[in-house]
N, C-alpha and C positions, 0 to 999 in steps of 0.2 A: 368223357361223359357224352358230348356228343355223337359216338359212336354209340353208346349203349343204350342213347335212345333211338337210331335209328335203327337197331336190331330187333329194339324192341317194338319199333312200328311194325318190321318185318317180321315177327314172330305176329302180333295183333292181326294181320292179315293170313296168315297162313293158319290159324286158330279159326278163325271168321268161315274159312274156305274146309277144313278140316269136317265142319258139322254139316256141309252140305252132299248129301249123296249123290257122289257123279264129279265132283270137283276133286282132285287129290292138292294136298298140301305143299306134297313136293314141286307139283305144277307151278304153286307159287313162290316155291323158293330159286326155281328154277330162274320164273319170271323177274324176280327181286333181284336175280345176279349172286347167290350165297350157296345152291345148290352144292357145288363139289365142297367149298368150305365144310359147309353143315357134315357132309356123310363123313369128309374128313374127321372133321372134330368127334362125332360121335363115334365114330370107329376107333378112335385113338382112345378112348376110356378104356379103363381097366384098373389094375392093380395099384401098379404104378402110378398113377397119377392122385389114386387115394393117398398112398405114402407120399405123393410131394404136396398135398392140400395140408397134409399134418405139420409143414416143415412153417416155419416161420418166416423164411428167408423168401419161400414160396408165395405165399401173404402177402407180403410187403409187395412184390412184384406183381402179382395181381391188382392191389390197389394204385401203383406205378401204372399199369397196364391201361387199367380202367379212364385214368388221368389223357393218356395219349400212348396209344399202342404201337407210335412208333418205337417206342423206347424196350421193346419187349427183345427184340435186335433174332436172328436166328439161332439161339442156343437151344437146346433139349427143354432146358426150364422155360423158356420164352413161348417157345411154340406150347408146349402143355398150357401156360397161362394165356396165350391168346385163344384158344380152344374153349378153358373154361371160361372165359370171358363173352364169347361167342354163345356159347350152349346158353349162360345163364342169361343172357339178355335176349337171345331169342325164346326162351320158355317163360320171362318174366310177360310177354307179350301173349305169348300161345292161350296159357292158364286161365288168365281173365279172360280173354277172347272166347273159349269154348266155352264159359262158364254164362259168359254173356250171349254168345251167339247161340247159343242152346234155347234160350227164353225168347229170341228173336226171330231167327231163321224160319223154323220150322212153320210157326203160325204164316209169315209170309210169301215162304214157295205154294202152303196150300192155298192159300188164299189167291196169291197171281202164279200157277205152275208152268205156265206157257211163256208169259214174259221174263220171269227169274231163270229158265230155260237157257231164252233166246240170250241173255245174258250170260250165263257159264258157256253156251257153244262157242260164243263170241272170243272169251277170255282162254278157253284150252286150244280155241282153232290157230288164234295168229299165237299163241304160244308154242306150236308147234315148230316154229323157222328157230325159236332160240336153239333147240339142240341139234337143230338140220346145219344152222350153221356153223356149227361148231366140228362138225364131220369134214374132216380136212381132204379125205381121202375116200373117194365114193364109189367102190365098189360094187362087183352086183352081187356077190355074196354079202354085203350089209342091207343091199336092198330086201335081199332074200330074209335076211332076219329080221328089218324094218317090216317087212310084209306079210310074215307067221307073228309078228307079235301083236301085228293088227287086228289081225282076224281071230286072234285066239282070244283076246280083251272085248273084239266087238263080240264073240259067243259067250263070255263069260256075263260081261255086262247084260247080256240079253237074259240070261237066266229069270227065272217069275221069282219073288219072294216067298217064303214057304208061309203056312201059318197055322202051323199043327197045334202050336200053341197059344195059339189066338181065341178069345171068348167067340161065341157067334150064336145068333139069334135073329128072329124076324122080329119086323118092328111095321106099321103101317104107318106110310105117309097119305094126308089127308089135304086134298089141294084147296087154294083156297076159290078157285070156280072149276069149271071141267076144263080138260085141256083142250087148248084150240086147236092142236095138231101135233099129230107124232111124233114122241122126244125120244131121244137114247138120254137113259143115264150111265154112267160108268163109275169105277172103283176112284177114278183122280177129282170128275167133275159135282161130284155130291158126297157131304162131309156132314157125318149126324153126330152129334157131341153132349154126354154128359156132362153136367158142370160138374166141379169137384166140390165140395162142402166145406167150409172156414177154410177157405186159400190152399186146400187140399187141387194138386192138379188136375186138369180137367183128362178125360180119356174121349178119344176119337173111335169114330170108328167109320169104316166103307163098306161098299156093298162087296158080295163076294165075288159076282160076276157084272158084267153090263147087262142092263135091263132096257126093253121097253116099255116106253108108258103109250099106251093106246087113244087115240083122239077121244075124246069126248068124258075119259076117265075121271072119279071126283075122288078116287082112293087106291091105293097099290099099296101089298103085303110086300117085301121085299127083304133078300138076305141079307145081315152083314155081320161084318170082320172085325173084330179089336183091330186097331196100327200099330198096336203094340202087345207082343206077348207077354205071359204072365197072371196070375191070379186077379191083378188089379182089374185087370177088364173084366172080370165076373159081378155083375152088374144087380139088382133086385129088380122087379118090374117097375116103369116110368122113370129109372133114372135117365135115360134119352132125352133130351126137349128140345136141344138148338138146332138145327140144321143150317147150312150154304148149299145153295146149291141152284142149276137152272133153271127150278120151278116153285110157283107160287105156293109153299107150303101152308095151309093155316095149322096143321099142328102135328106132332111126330104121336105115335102112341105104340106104349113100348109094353105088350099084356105077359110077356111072361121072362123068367129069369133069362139074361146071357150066362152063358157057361162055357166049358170046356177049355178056359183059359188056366197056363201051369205055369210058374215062373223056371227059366233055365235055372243050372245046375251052376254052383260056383265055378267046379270042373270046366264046364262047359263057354261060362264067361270067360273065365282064361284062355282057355285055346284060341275061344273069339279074337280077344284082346289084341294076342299076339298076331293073330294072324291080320288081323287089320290095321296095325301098327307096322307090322311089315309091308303093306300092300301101301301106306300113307306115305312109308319114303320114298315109296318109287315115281315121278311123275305120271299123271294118266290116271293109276288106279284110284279109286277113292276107299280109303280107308272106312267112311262112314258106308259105303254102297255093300263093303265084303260083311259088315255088321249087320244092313239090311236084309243082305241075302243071308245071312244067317237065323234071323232073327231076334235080334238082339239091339239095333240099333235105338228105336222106341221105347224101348227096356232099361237101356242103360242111361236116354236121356231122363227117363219117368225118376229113375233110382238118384238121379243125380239134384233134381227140381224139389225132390224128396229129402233127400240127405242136407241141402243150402239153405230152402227154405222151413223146414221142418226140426232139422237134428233127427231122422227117422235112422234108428238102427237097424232096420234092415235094407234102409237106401246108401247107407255108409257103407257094410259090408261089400255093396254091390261096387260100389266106387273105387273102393281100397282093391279090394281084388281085379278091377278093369287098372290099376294104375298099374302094378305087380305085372302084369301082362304086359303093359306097356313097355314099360322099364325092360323086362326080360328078351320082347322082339326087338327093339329098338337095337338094343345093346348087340343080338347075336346079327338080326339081319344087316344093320348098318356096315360089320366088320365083312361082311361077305361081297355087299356091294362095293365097299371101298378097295379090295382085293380086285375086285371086276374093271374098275375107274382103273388102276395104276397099272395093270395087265394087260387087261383089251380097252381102252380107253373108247376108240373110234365103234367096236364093234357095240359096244354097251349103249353108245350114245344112239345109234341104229337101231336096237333093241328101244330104248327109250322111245324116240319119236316113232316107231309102230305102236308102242301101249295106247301116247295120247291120239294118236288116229284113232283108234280101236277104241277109247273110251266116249268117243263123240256120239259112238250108237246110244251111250243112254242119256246123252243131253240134247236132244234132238227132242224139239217142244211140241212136233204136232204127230199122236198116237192115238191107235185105238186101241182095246182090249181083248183079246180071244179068251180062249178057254182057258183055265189055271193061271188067272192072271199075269199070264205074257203080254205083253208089251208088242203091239205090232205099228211099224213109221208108215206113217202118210204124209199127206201133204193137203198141205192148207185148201180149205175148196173157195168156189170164186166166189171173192167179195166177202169172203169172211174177216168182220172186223177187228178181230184181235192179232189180223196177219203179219200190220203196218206199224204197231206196238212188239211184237216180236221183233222186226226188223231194225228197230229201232234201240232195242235192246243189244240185240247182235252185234250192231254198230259200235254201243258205249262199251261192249266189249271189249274188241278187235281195238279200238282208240286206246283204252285203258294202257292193255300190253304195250301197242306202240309208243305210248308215252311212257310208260317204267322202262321199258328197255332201250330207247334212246337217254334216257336219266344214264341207267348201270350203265350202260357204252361208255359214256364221255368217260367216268368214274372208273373203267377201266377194262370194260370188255370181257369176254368169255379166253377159256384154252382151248385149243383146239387138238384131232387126234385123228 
């Protein structure tokens, strides 16, 4: 038992990490010390192991298992039972995790995006030594795959999010004196939000591009964007009222309908699914980020807040069909990575720590915005003071991993390849 609760701490956290765009899950399974287990176990599903769950004999060993998993010994039935034993204790943590971290997360990256930033840079940076040193043999042809999988992750992570399917509408912010001197607003740093009606969730929305607000200004028309595609964001006039944001608002006013918001296609959820279910096993990628760029991410958590909170049958649909995807990449992508692990061990692990290089381009907290909402890195200017809260974040980071992974060390270390 004590093992299948600390699996199920480590599934809790890699759920937690799963909802954050730019963190991948794998990263933390990695971190946890369970990574080659996990692709293992999952790769080893199939047929077979449904026909030995049916068996009784199977059963009894599993709950054997569950007791002290030394006793599972190396037979064919032992390892299938410590596999499921593994899978279901790390998903008994994931589930509630994303379920919970979904209502959580999100309002808090927007709200501190710089600090919660400086914090995932922290935790994927010194994550990156666990699979460096695990490369036994360091070649310059691994450098060379370490170094196209960098650069291919930091161009991919760089991508803008699309938002064809996004509502979008003008809405005037009304200050509450004139301003005292020239501000930028941008798509991260001002967040205008409809409340949702009886515990209905609320919908967000940003600007389309970054704007200026001009010195002296006492009102600005301005464009924005649903954060999340779909019908839901098609708005009436004044459902708008809340704002966050750098400047002294005294009131939002929203004159005429948002529109042009479509919900994806189930079709289309699917393929999502999979394909960020595949992008979740691998360390580096974020699952939640390949959602993002699709747009889908906002979507599926709106469908999910919908479906928990609600009973809404069209947010259940949305749900059952994102699981279906899951299930189906999990299942194919894990068996191809695990083929990759027991083949090229060393060259994969190479491949691996170029992805989390490559993913660090999008957890890098101080940006600005160009055209088509790309993402372009700067760096803090002087004396800005949210630099030293960053840094401090970064910090709690970078500690975190050192202390998990001096834990997994003592407990018994990585393979190496």
């Amino acid at each position: 038992m004590k093992h299948w609760l600390g699996n199920s701490l480590r599934g809790v956290c890699m759920g937690v990490a799963d909802v954050v765009p730019g963190v991948s899950g794998g990263t933390v399974a990695l971190i946890l010390g369970i990574y080659p287990r996990l692709v293992g176990a999952v790769g080893s599903l199939g047929t077979e192991t449904l026909r030995m769950i049916r068996r009784r004999s199977f059963r009894l060993l599993v709950k054997e298992g569950l007791r002290d998993p030394g006793r599972l010994g190396d037979t064919r039935d032992g390892t299938h039972a410590g596999h499921v034993l593994l899978l279901a204790s790390v998903v008994a943590g994931i589930v509630p995790a994303i379920a919970m971290g979904a209502q959580v997360l999100p309002p808090l990256i927007s709200a501190h995006p710089e600090q919660m930033r400086g914090l995932f840079l922290g935790l994927v940076a010194a994550s990156v030594t666990i699979p460096a040193r695990q490369i036994r043999r360091r070649s310059l042809r691994r450098w060379l795959l370490a170094a196209g999988a960098a650069a291919l992750t930091a161009w991919f992570v760089g991508l803008p999010a699309p938002s064809t399917r996004h509502a979008v509408g003008t809405v005037t912010l009304e200050f509450a004196e004139p301003v005292a001197s020239e501000l930028r607003l941008t798509p991260r740093n001002l967040t205008l939000t409809a409340p949702g009606e009886g515990g209905w969730p609320e919908i967000e929305y940003g600007l389309r591009a970054s704007q200026y607000v001009p010195r002296g200004a006492t009102a600005l028309d301005v464009q924005v964007v649903a954060r999340m595609a779909g019908g839901a964001g098609n708005l009436p006039s004044g459902s708008i009222r809340d704002w966050d944001g750098p400047a002294q608002v005294s009131s939002v006013l929203q004159r005429e309908a948002l529109t042009g918001g479509r919900n994806p296609s189930l079709g289309y959820v699917f393929v999502g699914g999979a394909l960020a279910i595949s992008a979740m096993v691998l360390p580096g990628i974020s699952g939640s980020f390949v959602l993002l760029l699709l747009g889908l991410y906002h979507f599926v958590l709106h469908s999910l807040a919908l479906a928990l909170r609600h009973g809404d049958p069209g947010g259940a649909v949305v749900v059952v069909t994102m699981l279906a995807a899951v299930a189906t990449g999990l299942l194919t992508f894990s068996r191809v990575l695990k083929h990759l692990f027991a083949r090229w061990r060393g060259a994969t692990l190479a491949v691996l720590v170029g992805l989390m290089v490559g993913s660090l381009r999008k957890l890098w907290p101080f940006v600005d915005h160009a055209g088509g909402g790309r993402e372009v890195l700067t760096l803090p200017s002087a004396g800005d003071p949210e630099a030293l809260s960053v840094g401090l974040m970064f910090c709690a980071g970078v500690a975190a991993v050192l202390l998990l992974d001096a834990v997994g060390r003592r407990q018994g270390g990585g393979d190496q390849g």
